[in-house]
C-alpha positions as CSV (number, residue, x, y, z in Angstrom):
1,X,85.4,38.6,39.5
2,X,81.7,38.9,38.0
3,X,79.3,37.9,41.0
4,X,79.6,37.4,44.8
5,X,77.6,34.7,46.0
6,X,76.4,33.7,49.3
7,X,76.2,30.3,49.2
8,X,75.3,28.3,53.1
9,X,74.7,29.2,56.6
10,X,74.0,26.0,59.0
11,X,74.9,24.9,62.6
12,X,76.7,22.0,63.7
13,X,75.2,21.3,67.5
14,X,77.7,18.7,67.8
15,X,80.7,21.0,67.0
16,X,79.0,23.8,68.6
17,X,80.4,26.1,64.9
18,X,78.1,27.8,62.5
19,X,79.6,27.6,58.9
20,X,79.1,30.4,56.3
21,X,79.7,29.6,52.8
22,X,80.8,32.1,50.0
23,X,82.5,32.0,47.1
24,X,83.2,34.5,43.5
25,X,81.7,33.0,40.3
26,X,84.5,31.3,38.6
27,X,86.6,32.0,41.3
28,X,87.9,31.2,44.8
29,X,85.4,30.2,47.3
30,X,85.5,30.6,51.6
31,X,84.1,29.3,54.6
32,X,84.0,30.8,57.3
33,X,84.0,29.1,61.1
34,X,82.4,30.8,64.3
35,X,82.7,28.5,67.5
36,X,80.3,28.4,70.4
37,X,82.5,26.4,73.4
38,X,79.9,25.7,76.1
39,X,76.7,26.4,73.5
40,X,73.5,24.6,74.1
41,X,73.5,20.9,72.5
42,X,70.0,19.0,71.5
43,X,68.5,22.4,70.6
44,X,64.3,22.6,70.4
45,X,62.7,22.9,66.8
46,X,61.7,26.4,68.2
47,X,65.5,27.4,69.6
48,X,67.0,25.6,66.0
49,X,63.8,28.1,64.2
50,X,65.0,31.1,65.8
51,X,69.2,30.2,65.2
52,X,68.4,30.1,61.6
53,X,66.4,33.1,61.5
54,X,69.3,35.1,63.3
55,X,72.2,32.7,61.1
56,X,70.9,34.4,58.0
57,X,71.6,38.2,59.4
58,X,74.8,36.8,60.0
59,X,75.5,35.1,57.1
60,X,74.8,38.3,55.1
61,X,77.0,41.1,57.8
62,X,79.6,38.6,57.4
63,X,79.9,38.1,53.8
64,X,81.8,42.2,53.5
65,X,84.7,40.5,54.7
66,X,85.0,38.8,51.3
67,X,83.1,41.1,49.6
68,X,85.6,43.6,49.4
69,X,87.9,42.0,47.8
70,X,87.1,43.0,44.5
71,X,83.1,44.8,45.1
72,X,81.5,43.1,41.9
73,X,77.9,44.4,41.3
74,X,76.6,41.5,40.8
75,X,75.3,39.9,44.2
76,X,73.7,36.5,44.5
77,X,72.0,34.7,47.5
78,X,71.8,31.2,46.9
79,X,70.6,29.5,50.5
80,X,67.3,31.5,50.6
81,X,65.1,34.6,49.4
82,X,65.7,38.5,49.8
83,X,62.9,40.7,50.8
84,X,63.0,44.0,50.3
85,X,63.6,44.9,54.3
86,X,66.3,42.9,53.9
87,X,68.0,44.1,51.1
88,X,67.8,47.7,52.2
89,X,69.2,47.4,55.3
90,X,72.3,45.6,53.9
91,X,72.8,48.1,51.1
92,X,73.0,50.4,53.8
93,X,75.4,48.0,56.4
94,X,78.0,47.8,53.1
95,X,77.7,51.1,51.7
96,X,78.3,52.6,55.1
97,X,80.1,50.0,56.7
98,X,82.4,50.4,53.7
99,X,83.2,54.1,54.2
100,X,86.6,54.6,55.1
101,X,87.3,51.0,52.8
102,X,86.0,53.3,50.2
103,X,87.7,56.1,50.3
104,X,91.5,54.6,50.7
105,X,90.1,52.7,47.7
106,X,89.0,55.3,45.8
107,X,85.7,53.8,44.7
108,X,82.6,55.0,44.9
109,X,80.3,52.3,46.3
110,X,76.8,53.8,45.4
111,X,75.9,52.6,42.6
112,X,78.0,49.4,43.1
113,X,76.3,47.6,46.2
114,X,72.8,45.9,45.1
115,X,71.0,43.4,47.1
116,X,68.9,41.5,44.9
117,X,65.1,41.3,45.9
118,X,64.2,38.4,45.2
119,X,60.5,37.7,47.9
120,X,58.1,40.1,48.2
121,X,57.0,38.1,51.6
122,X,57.7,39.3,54.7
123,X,59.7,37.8,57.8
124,X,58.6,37.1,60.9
125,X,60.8,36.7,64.1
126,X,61.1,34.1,66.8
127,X,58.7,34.2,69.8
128,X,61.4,32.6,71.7
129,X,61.9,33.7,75.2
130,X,65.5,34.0,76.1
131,X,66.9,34.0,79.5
132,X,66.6,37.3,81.6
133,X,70.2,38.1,81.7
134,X,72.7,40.3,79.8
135,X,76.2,40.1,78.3
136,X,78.7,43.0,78.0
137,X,81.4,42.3,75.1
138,X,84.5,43.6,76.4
139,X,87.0,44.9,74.5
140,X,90.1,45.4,76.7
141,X,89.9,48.8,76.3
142,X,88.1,51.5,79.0
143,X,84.8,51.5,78.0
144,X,83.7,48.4,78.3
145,X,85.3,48.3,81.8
146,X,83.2,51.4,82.4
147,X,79.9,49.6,81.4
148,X,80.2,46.5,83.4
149,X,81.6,48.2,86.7
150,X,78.2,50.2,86.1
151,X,76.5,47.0,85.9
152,X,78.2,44.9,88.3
153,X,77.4,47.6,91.0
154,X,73.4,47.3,90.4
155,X,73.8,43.9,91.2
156,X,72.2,43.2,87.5
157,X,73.0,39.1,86.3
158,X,75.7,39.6,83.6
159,X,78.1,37.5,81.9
160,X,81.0,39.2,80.1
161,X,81.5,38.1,76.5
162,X,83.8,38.4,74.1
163,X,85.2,37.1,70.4
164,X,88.5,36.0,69.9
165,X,89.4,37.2,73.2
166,X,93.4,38.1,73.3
167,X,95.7,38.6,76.5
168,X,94.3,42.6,77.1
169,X,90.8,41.6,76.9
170,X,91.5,38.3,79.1
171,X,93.2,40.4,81.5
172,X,90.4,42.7,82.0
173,X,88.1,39.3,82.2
174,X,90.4,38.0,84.8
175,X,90.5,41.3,87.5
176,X,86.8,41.8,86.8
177,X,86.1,38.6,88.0
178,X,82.9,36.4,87.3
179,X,81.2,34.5,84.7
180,X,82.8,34.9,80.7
181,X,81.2,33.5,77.2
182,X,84.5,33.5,74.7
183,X,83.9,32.6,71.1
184,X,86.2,31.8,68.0
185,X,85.4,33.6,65.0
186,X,87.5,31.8,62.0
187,X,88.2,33.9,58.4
188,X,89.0,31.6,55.7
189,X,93.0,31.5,55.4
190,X,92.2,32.4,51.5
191,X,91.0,35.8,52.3
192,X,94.5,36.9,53.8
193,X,96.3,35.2,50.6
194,X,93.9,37.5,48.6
195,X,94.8,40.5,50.4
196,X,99.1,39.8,49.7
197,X,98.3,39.2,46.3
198,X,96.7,42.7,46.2
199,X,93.2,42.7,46.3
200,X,91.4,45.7,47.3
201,X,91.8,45.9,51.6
202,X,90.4,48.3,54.0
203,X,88.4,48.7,57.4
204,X,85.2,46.9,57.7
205,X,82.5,47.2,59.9
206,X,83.5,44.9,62.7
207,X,81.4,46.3,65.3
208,X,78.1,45.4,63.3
209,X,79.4,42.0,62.3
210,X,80.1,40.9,65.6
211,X,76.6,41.8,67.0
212,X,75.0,39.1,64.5
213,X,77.2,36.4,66.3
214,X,75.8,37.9,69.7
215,X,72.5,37.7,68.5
216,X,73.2,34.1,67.5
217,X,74.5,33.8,71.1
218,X,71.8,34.6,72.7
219,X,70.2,31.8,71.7
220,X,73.1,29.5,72.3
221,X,74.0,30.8,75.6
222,X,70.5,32.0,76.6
223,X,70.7,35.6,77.3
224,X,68.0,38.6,76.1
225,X,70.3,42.0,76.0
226,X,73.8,42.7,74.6
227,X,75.3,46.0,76.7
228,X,77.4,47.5,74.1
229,X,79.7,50.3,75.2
230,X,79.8,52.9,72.9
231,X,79.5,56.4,73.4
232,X,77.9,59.4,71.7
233,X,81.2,60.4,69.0
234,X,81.1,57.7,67.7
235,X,78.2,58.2,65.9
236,X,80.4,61.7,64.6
237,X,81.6,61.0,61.2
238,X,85.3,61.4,59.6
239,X,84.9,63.1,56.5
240,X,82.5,63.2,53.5
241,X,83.3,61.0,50.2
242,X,81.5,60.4,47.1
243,X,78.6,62.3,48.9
244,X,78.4,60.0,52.1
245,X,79.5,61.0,55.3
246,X,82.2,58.3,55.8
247,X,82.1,57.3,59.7
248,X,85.2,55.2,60.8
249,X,82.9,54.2,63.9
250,X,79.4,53.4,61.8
251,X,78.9,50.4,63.1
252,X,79.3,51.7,66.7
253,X,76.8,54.4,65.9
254,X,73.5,54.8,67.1
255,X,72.0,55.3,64.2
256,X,73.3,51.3,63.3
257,X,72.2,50.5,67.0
258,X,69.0,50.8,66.2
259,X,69.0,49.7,63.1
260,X,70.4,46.6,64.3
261,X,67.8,46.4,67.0
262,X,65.1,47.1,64.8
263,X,66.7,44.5,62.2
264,X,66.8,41.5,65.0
265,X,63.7,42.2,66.9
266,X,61.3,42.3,63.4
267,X,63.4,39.5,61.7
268,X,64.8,36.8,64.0
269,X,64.3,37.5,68.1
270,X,61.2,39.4,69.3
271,X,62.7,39.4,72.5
272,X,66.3,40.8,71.8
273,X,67.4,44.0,73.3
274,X,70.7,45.9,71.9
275,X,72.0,49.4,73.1
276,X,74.8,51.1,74.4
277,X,74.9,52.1,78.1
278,X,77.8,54.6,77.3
279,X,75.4,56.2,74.4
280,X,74.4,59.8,76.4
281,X,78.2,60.5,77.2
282,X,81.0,61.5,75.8
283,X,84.5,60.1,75.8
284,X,85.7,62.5,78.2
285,X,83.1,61.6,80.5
286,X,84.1,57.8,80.1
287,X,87.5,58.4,81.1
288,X,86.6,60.4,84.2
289,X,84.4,57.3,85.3
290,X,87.2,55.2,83.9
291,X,89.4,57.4,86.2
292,X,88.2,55.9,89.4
293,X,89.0,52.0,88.6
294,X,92.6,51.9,89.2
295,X,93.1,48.3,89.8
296,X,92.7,48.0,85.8
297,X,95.0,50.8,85.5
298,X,97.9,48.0,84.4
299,X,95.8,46.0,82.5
300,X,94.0,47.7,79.9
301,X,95.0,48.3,76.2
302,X,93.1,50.0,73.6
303,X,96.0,50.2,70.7
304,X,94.6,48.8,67.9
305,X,98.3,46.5,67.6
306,X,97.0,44.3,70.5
307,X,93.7,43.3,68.6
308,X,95.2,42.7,64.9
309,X,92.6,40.4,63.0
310,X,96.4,38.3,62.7
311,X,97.0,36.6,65.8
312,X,100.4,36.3,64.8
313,X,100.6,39.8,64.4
314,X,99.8,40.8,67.4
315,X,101.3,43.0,69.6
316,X,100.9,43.5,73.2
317,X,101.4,46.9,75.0
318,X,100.5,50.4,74.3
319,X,103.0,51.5,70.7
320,X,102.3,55.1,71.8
321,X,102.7,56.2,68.1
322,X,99.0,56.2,67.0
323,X,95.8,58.0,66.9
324,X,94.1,55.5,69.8
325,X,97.1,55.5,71.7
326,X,97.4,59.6,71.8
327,X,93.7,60.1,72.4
328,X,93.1,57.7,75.1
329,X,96.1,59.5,77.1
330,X,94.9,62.8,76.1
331,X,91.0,62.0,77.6
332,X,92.8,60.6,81.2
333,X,95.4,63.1,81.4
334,X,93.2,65.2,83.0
335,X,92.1,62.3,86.0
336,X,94.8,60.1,86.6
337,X,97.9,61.7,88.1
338,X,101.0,62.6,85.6
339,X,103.4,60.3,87.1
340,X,100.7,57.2,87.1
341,X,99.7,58.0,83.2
342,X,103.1,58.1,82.2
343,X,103.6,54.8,83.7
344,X,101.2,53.0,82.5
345,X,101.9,54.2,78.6
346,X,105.5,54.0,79.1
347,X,106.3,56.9,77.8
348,X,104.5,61.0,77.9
349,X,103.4,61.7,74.1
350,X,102.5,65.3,75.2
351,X,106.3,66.1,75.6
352,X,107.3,64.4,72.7
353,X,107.8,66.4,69.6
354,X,107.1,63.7,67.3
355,X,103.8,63.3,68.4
356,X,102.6,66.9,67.2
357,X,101.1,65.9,64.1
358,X,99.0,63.6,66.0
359,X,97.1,65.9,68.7
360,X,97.2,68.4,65.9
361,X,94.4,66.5,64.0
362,X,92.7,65.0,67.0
363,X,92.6,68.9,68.2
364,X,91.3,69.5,64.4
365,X,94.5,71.8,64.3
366,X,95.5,69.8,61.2
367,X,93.6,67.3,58.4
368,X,90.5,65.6,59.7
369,X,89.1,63.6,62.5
370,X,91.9,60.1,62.7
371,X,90.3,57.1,60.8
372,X,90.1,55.3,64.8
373,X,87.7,55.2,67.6
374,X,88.8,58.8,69.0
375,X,86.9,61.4,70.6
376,X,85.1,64.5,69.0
377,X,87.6,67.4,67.9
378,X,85.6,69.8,70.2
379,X,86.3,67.4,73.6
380,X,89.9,66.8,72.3
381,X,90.0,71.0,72.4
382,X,88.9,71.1,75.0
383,X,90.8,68.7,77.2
384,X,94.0,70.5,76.0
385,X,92.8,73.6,77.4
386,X,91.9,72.2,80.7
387,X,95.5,70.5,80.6
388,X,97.1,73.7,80.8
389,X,95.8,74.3,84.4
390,X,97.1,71.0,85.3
391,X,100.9,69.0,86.1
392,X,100.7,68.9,82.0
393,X,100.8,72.5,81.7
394,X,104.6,72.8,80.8
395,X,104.7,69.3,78.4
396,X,105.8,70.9,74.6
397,X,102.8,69.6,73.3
398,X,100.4,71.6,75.9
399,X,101.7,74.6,75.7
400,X,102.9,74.7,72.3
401,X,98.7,73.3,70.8
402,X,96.3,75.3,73.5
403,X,97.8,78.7,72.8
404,X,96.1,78.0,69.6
405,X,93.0,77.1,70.2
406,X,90.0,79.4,70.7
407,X,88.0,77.5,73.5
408,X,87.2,78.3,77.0
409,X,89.6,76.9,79.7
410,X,88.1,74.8,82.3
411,X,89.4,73.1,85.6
412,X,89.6,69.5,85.5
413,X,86.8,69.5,87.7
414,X,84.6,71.9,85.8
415,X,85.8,69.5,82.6
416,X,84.3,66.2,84.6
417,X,81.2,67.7,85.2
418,X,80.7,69.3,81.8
419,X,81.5,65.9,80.9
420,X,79.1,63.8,83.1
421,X,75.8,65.6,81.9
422,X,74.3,63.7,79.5
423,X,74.8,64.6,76.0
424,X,73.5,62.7,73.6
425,X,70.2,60.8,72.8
426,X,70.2,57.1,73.3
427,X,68.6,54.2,73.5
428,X,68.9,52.7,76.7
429,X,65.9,50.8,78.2
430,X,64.7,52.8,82.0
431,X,66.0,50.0,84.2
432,X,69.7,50.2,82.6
433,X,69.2,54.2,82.6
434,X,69.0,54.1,86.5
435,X,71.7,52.5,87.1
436,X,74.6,54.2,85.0
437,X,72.8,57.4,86.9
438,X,73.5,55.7,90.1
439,X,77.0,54.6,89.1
440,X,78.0,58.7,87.9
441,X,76.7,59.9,91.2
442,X,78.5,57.1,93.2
């Protein structure tokens, strides 16, 4: 295919959808459908203003979805100019949001990716006020439950939020309790014909393109700050390739945070606020707050085979086979009793021998760092450690991996303080700051 085009962005009030066009030159074209149930209807000329200004970030984060089916250099925006700010930070969004894509690919996307400029006149964002409220998207998994018990005990207004919303992340919704925005994002069926014919496949940044439908949100919904829950590792990269570091998590990082923020703030919504409340912790620290909200203990589910992009697909439970499901019982094994952690998994993956290979490479013992939202090698380390002053000690997996690791052993309650101290830099406003220091000391 010679060119990828971006062809139409608009919003239909009445159907509460925005509709993004795209399509290959003398090939197959897509549309793709993201529903707003409960949006505002009748919008201003200044709310309508600002929805297109923050439709055409969207359209363009979007548009890697189909992109990557065959990464033509040739890139064309037909609905409306590129500036230079633009077209920089989506070179960027692609090249890195298409790191791991690129290296199961084997293609080097450097010289690939151009954004065409195509207006040397700058953007200028909406004025709009939005409401003085905030959402927190929840995944289903134990950060985001983290983030909004955090929130919930401040007292702060909140609405949880979330985007194609299956059974774990309804579940969570329904024992949290309170207000919930769910959206419908729609791929064009075509795309998944593409990809059983053959066409090049791979991870793309989901994270990132997800935050452009919030930012459209807040405007249909009425809400100034997304709460993200990401935590420091995930802005520690996989691997390097083709002279990148590739980053399964990029899009989580805070190094796109910002970007993001930055993006929004100058191009669409002066008054949007972005950031992750989980930023100055690690994962460990996360599960030892985690720890302490046991009436989600049955509910929650981070394995990746609950939240296939395939509804149909889908798989609910924990497969305790996979890099998400290993790490998130390695980073509670350490705060939630034996007996309880092997109940709620199903099974215990640190006796099992066929689950070696796996805590080898999230203990760096083996490969690299798991293409998944997992934990640094060095917390991983030393978690297994710890575990060997704990009810793990004897599992096969325990004792056979921490003999051979060169780290200092710590007490699980050593571990949770070490843990609890902030780590890493952030970019969490003062007011939100407070509180998940209020929450930690709780």
């Amino acid at each position: 295919m010679d060119a990828f085009i971006f062809k139409s962005a608009a919003y239909d009030q009445e159907a509460q959808t925005i509709e993004l066009g795209y399509a290959y030159e003398n090939g197959p074209a897509f549309t793709e459908t993201v529903h707003f149930p409960g949006a505002k209807k009748n919008l201003s000329d200044e709310k309508l203003d600002a929805l297109s200004k923050a439709m055409r970030g969207l359209h363009m984060a979007a548009g890697i979805s189909y992109y990557k089916a065959y990464c033509p250099k040739d890139i064309r925006v037909e609905n409306h100019t590129l500036t230079k700010e633009e077209a920089d930070f989506f070179y960027k969004f692609y090249l890195h949001g298409l790191g791991e894509f690129s290296v199961v690919n084997n293609i080097d996307l450097r010289s690939v990716i151009f954004f065409p400029v195509t207006s040397n006149h700058h953007l200028h964002a909406s004025d709009l006020e939005l409401g003085n409220n905030s959402v927190v998207p929840i995944g289903g998994g134990k950060d985001s439950i983290v983030s909004l018990e955090a929130l919930k005990s401040a007292e702060r207004p909140l609405r949880m939020i979330a985007i194609n919303a299956g059974k774990p992340i309804k579940d969570v919704m329904e024992v949290a309790g309170g207000e919930s925005i769910h959206i419908k994002r729609t791929l064009d069926a075509k795309l998944f014909d593409l990809n059983d014919e053959g066409v090049m496949n791979g991870h793309v940044p989901i994270t990132g393109i997800l935050s452009f439908i919030m930012a459209c949100g807040a405007i249909l919904y009425d809400y100034d700050s997304v709460v993200m829950s990401n935590e420091g590792s995930a802005s520690v990269g996989n691997m390097e390739f083709a002279g990148i570091e590739v980053n399964h998590q990029y899009s989580k990082s805070l190094e796109f945070e910002r970007d993001f923020e930055r993006y929004i703030r100058r191009f669409a919504l002066k008054n949007f606020h972005y950031f992750s409340l989980l930023r100055p912790l690690s994962e460990t620290g996360i599960a030892a707050l985690f720890a302490t909200q046991e009436k989600y203990f049955d509910h929650f589910k981070s394995c990746n085979r609950n939240f296939h992009i395939d509804e149909g697909v889908r798989s609910y439970g924990w497969c305790c086979n996979c890099p998400k499901c290993q790490f998130v019982f390695l980073a509670l094994s350490p705060f939630v009793a034996r007996e309880k952690l092997i109940e709620i998994f199903g099974k215990n993956m640190l006796d099992d021998p066929e689950q070696e290979d796996g805590f080898r490479e999230l203990c760096g013992l083996k490969g690299h760092k798991p293409f998944e939202c997992v934990g640094e090698i060095e917390e991983c380390q030393q978690i297994m450690k710890c575990l060997t002053t704990t009810d793990f000690a004897d599992d096969l997996l325990v004792s056979k991996l921490a003999s051979e690791l060169e780290i200092i052993k710590l007490e699980a309650h050593e571990l949770k303080d070490l843990a609890l101290n902030f780590k890493y830099d952030h970019n969490i406003p003062i007011q939100f700051l407070e509180q998940l220091n209020a929450f930690i000391r709780a």
